[in-house]
DRENPA-3360 file (N, C-alpha, C; in nm, 2 decimals, always signed):
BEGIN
1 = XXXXXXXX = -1.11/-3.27/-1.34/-1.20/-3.35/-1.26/-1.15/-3.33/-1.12 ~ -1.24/-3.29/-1.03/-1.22/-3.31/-0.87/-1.31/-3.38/-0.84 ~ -1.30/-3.43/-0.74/-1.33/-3.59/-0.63/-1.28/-3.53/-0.49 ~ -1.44/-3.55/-0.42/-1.38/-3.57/-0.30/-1.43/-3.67/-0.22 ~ -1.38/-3.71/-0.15/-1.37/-3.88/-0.10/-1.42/-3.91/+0.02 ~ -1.46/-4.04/+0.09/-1.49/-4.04/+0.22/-1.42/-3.99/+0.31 ~ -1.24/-3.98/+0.28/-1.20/-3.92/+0.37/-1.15/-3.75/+0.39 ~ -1.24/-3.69/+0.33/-1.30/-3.55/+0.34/-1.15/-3.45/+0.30;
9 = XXXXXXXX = -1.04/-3.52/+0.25/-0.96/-3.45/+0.19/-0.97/-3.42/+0.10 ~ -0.87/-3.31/-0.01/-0.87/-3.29/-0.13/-0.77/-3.36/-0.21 ~ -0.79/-3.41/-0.33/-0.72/-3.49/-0.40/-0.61/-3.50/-0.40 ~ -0.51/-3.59/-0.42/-0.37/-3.61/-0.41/-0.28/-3.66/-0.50 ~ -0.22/-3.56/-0.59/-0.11/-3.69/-0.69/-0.01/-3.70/-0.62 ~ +0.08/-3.69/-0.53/+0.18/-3.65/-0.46/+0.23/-3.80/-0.43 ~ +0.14/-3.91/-0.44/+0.19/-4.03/-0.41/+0.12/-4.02/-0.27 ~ +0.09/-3.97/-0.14/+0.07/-3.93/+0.00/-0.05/-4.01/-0.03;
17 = XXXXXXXX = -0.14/-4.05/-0.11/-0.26/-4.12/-0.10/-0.26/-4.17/-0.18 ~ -0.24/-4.35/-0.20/-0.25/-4.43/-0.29/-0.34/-4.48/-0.31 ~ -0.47/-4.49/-0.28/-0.58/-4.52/-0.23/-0.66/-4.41/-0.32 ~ -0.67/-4.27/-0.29/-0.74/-4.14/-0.32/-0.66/-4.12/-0.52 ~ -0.55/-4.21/-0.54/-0.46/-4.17/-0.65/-0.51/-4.25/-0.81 ~ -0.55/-4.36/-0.73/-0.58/-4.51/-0.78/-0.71/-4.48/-0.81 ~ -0.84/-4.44/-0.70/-0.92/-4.42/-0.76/-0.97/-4.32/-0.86 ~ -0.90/-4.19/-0.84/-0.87/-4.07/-0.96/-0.83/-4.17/-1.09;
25 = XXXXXXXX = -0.77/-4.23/-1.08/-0.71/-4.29/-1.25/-0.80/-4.38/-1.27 ~ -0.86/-4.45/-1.17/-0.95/-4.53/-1.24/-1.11/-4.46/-1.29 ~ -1.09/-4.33/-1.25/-1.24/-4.25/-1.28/-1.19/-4.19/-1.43 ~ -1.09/-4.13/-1.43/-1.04/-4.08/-1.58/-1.01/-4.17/-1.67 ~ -0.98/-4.32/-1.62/-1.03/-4.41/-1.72/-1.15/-4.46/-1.77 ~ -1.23/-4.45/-1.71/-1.38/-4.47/-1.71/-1.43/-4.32/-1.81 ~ -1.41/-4.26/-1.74/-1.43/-4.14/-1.85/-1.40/-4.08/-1.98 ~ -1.24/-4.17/-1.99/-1.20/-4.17/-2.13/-1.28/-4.29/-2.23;
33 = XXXXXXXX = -1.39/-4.34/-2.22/-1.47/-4.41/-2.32/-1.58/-4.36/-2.27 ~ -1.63/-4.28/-2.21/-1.79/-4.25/-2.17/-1.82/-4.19/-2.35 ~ -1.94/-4.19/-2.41/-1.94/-4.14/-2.46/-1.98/-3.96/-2.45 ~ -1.95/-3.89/-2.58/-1.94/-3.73/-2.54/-2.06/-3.72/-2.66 ~ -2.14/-3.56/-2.58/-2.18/-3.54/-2.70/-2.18/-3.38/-2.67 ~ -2.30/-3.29/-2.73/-2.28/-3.15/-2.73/-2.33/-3.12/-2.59 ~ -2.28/-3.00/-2.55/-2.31/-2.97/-2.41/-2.43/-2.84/-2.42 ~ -2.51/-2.83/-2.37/-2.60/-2.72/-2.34/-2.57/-2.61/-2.34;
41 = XXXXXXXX = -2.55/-2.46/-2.37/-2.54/-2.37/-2.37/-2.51/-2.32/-2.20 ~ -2.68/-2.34/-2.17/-2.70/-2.28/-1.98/-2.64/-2.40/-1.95 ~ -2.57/-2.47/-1.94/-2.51/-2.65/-1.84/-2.46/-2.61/-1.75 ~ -2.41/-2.48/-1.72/-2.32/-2.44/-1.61/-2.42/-2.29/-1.54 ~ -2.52/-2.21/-1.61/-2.58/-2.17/-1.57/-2.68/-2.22/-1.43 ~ -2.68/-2.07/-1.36/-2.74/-2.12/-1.21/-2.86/-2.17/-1.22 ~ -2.91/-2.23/-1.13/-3.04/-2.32/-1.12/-3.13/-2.27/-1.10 ~ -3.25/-2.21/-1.18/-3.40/-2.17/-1.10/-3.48/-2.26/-1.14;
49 = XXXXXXXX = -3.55/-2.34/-1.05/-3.64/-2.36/-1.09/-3.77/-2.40/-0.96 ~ -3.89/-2.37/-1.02/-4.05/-2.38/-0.90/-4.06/-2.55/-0.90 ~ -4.02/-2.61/-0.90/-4.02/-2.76/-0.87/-3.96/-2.78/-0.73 ~ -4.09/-2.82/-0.63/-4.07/-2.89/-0.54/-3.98/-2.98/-0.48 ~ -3.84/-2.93/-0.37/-3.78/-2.98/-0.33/-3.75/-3.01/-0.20 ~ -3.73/-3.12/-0.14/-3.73/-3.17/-0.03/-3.51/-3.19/+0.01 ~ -3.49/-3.10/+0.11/-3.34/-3.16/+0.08/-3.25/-3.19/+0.19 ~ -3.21/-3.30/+0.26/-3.16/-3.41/+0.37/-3.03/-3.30/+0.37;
57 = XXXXXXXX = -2.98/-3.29/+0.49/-2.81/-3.26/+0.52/-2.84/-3.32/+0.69 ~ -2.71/-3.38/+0.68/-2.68/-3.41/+0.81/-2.55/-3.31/+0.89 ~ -2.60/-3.27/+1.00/-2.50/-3.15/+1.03/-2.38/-3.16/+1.06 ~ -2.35/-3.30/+1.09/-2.15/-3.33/+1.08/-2.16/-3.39/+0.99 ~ -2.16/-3.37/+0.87/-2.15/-3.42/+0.72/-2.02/-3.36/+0.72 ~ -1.93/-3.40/+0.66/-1.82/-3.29/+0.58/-1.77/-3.34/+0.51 ~ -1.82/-3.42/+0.40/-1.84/-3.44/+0.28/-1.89/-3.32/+0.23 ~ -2.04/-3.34/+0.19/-2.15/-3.23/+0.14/-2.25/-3.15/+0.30;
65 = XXXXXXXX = -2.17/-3.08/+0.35/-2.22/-3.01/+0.46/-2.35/-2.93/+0.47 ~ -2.40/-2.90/+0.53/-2.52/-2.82/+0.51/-2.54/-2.69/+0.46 ~ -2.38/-2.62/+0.45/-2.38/-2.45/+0.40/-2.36/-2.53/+0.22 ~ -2.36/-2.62/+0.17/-2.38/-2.67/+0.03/-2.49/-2.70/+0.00 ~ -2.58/-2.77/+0.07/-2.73/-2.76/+0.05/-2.79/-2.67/+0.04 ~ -2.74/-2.54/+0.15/-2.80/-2.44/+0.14/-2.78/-2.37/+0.01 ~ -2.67/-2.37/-0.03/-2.61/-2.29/-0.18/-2.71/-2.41/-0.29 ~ -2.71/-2.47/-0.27/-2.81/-2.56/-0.39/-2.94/-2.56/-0.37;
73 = XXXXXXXX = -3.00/-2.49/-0.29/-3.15/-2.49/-0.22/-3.15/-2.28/-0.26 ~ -3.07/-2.29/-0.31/-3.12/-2.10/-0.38/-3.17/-2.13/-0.50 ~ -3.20/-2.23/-0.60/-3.21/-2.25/-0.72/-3.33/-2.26/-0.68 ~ -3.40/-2.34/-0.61/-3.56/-2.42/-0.57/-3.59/-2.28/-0.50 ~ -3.70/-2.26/-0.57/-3.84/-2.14/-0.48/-3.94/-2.19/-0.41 ~ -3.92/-2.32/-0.40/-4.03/-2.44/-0.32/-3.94/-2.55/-0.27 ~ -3.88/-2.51/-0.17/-3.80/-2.62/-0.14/-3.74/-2.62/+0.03 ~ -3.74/-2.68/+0.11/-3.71/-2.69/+0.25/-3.57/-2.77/+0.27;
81 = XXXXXXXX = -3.51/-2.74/+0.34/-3.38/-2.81/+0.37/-3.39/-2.83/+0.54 ~ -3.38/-2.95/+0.55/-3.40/-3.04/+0.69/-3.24/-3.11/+0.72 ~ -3.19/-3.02/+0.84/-3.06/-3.05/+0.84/-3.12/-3.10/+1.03 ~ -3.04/-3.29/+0.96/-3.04/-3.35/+1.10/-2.88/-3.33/+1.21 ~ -2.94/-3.30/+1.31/-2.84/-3.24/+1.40/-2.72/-3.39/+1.48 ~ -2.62/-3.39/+1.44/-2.53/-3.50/+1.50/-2.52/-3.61/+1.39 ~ -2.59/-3.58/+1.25/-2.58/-3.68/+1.16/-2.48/-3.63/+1.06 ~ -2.39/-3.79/+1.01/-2.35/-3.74/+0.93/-2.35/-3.73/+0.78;
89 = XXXXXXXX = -2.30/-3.85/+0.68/-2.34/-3.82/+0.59/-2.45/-3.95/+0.52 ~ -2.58/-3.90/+0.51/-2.70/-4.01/+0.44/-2.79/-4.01/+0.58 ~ -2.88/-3.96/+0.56/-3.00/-3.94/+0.62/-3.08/-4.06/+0.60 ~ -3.09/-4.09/+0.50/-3.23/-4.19/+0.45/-3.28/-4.28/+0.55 ~ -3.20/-4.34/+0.63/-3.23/-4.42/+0.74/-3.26/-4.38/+0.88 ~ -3.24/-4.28/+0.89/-3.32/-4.24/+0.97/-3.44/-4.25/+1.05 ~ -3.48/-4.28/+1.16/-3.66/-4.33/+1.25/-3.71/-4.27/+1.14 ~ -3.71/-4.10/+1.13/-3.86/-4.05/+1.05/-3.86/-3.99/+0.92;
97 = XXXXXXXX = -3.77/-4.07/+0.88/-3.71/-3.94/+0.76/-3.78/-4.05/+0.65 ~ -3.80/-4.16/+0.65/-3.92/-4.22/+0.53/-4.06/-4.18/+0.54 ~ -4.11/-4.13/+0.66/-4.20/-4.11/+0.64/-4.23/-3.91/+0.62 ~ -4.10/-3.85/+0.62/-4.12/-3.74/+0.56/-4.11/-3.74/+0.47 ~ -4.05/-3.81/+0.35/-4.01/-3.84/+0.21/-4.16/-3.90/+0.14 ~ -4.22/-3.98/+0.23/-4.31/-4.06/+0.19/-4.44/-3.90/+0.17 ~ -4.43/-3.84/+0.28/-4.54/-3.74/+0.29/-4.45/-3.62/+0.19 ~ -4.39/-3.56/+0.19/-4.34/-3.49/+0.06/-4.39/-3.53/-0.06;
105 = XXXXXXXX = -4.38/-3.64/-0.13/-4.38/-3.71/-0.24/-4.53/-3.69/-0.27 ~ -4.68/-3.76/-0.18/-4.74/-3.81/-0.11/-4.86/-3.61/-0.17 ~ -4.79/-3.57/-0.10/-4.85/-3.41/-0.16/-4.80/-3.39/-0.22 ~ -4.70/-3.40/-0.26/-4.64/-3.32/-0.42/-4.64/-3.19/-0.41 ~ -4.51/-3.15/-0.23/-4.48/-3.02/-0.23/-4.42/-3.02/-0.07 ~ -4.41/-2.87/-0.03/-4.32/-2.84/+0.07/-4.46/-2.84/+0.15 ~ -4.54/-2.75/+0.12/-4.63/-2.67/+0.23/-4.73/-2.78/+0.27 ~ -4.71/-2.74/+0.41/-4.73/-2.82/+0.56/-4.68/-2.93/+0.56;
113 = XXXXXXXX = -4.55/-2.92/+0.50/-4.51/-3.06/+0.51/-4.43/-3.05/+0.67 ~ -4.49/-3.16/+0.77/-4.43/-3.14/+0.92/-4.29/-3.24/+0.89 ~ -4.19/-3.20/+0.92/-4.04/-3.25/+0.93/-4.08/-3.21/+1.12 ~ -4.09/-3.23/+1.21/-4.09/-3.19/+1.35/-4.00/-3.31/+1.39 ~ -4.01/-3.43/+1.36/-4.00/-3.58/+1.41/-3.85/-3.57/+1.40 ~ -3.79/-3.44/+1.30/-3.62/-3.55/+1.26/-3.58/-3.44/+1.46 ~ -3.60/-3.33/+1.47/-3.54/-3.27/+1.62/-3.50/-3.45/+1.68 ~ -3.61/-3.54/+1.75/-3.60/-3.62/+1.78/-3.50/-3.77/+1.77;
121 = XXXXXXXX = -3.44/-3.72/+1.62/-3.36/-3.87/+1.55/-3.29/-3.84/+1.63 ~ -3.17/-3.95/+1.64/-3.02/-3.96/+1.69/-2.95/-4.02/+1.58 ~ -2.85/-4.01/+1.53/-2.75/-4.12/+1.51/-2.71/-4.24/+1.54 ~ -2.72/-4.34/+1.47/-2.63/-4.48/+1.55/-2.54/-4.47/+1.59 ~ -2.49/-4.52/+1.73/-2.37/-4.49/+1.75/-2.27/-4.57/+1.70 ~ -2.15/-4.55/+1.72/-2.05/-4.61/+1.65/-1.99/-4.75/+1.73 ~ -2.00/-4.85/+1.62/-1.96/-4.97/+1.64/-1.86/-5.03/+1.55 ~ -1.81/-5.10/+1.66/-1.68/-5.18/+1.54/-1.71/-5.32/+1.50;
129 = XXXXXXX = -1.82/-5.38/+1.59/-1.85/-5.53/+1.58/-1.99/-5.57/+1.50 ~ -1.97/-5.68/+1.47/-2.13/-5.72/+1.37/-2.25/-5.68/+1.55 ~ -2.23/-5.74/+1.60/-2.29/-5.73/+1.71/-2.34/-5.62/+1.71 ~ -2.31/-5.48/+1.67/-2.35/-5.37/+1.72/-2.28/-5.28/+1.84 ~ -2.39/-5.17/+1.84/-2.32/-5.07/+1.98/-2.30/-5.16/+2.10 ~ -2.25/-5.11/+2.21/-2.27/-5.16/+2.33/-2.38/-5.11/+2.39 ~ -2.41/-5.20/+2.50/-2.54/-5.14/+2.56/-2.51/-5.05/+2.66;
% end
């Protein structure tokens, strides 16, 4: 099992992250009662398929970065990847990004679907207080 975490490191038994260590053992415990059953033959084969896909990367992501989207957007032969610039990871809230989701869905496809509005988003900026940013 690999895990990678909000804090964009690779996993650690070394003791160095008790935090990153703790939650590894609590996922392999969780996993040791999931139930199992037979696995698929293709389960690990690559992905093709003509189903319409719409796919969010925020461009300082570095969690799941945008050259990963891209490698997951070779499987889809209908599919667009809208990578917001200065975002990082979770788009969904974004000004326009519900109503590109809403219009994606809405036609039931990529073509003419206008994404123009995300150039425009920003990021929230970063705040420490309930209050919010400063002005």
């Amino acid at each position: 099992m690999f895990l990678l975490g909000s804090d964009e490191g690779e996993p650690s038994r070394d003791g160095e992250n008790v935090s990153r260590t703790a939650q590894l053992d609590g996922l392999k415990s969780m996993c040791s009662v999931w139930p199992r059953g037979p696995i698929d033959a293709d389960f690990h084969a690559d992905l093709h398929s003509d189903v319409p896909a719409l796919i969010l990367s925020g461009g300082d992501d570095p969690v799941t970065p945008p050259a990963d989207a891209e490698q997951a957007r070779r499987g889809f032969s209908h599919s667009i990847h809208v990578v917001m610039k200065g975002f990082g990871h979770g788009q969904l809230t974004a000004p326009c990004v519900d109503r590109v989701m809403a219009d994606f869905v809405g036609q039931g496809g990529i073509e003419g679907l206008d994404v123009s509005c995300v150039r425009n988003d920003t990021p929230m900026p970063f705040f420490l207080t309930v209050g919010g940013p400063s002005p």
